[in-house]
N, C-alpha and C positions, 0 to 999 in steps of 0.2 A: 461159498458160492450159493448153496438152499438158501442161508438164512439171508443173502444180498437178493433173490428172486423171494424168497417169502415177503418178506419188507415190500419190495416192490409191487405184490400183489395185493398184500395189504391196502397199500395206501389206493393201489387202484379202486378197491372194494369201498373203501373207506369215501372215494372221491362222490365214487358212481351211488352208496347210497346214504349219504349224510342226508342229515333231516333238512327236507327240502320245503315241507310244506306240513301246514295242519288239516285238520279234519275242517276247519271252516271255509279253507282255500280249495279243500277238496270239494264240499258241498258246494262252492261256487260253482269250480270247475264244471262238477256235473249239470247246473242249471245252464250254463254257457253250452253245456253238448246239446241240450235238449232245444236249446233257442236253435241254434246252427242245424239242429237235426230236418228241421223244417226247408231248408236249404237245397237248392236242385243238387245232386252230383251227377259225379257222370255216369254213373253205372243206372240211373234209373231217369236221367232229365229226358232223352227223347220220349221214353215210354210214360213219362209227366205231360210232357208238351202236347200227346196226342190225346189226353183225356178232355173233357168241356171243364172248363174254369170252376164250377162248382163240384164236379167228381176232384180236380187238382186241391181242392183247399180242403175238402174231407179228408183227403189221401195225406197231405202236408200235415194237418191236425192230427192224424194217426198215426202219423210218425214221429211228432213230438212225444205223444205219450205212449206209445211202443217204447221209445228212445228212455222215458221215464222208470217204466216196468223192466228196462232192461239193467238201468244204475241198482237199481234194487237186485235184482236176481244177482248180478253179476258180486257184487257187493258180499249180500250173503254166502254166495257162493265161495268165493276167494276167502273171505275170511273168516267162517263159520263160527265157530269158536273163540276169536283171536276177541280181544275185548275194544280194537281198531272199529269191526264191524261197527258197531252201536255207536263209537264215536263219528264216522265217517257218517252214518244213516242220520244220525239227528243232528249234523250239521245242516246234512242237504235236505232233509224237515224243514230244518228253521229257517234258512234261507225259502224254501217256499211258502211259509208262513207268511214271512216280511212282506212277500209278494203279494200275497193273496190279502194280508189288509190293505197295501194302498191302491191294488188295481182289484177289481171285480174280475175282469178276465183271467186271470191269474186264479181267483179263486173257484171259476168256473173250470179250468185246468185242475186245478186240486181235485174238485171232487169229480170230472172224471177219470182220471186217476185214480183213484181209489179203485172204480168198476173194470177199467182197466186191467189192473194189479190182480184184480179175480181174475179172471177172461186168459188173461197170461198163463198165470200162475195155473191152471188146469191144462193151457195147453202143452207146456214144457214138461208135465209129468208124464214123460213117455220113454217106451222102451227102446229106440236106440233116436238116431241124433236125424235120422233121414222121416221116419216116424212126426220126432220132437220139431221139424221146419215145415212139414206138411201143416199139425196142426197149429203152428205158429202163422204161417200163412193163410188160414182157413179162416182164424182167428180174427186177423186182420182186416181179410175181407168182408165179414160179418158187422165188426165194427164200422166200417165203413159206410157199412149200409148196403152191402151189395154181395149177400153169402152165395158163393161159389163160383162168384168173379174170378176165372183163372189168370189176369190181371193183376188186381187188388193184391191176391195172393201171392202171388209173381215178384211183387211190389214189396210184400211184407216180409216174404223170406229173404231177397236181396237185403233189404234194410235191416232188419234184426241181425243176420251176419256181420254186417257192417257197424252196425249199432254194438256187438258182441263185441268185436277186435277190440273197438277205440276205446270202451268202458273196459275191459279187461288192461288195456297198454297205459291206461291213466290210472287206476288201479297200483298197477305193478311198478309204475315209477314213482308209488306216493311210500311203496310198501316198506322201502330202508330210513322213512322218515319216523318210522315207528321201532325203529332198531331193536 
């Protein structure tokens, strides 16, 4: 009877993480969050709607590459060590590469991006997690063009949580593909 429930669990295991995808489907994936990342949701579309069209498209634009800064942390994050990370990172490189030769926009994305990736990266190093949304928010707002917009900021910490979940839950369902 164990070894008819082992088996069975097995194969569960087996079902739920067979290799599912590559580091180059995964580097898609992530470009596909960061186009979508632009996208109203509900948790932040009214307080979108009520900004002027030119604060909405800085804010949209800052949420693609928050959404950027965030495949990276989460990335490294999850797999420190594991030699996945470096595969999974210079997929979603190279796919932004490809991008950035045939559109200018794209390459204009890349390199802020990069500044980004700083701007981020300073503000997550922090001592606990309520701390680490403040200055992610703060962050945000600045980039924006609008430091201490309690908005902007309002705006940034809703999204990087959101932006957090999704990149960690596509992550973790890519993670038995690496068995």
């Amino acid at each position: 009877m164990v070894s008819t429930l082992t088996r069975k669990v097995s194969r569960l295991v087996d079902r739920l993480f067979k290799k599912k995808a590559t580091p180059q489907k995964i580097g898609l994936s992530f470009v596909e969050m960061i186009i979508k990342s632009r996208e109203p949701k509900r948790e932040t579309n009214g307080t979108l709607s009520a900004l002027s069209e030119k604060d909405r498209e800085r804010v949209q634009l800052e949420t693609m590459l928050l959404q950027g800064f965030v495949i990276e942390y989460v990335t490294s994050e999850l797999f420190r060590d594991r030699p996945e990370r470096l595969g999974i990172l210079n997929a979603y490189y190279a796919v932004l590469d490809d991008l950035a030769k045939q559109d200018p926009v794209w390459r204009s994305f890349d390199n802020e991006l990069r500044n980004r990736t700083v701007l981020y990266s300073q503000a997550v190093t922090a001592p606990s997690l309520d701390v680490l949304l403040t200055r992610v928010g703060d962050a945000f707002a600045d980039a924006c063009g609008d430091a201490g917009n309690a908005l902007f900021s309002m705006i940034g910490i809703i999204e990087f949580e959101m932006q957090y979940v999704a990149t960690c839950k596509l992550c973790i369902e890519y993670v038995g593909a690496f068995g």
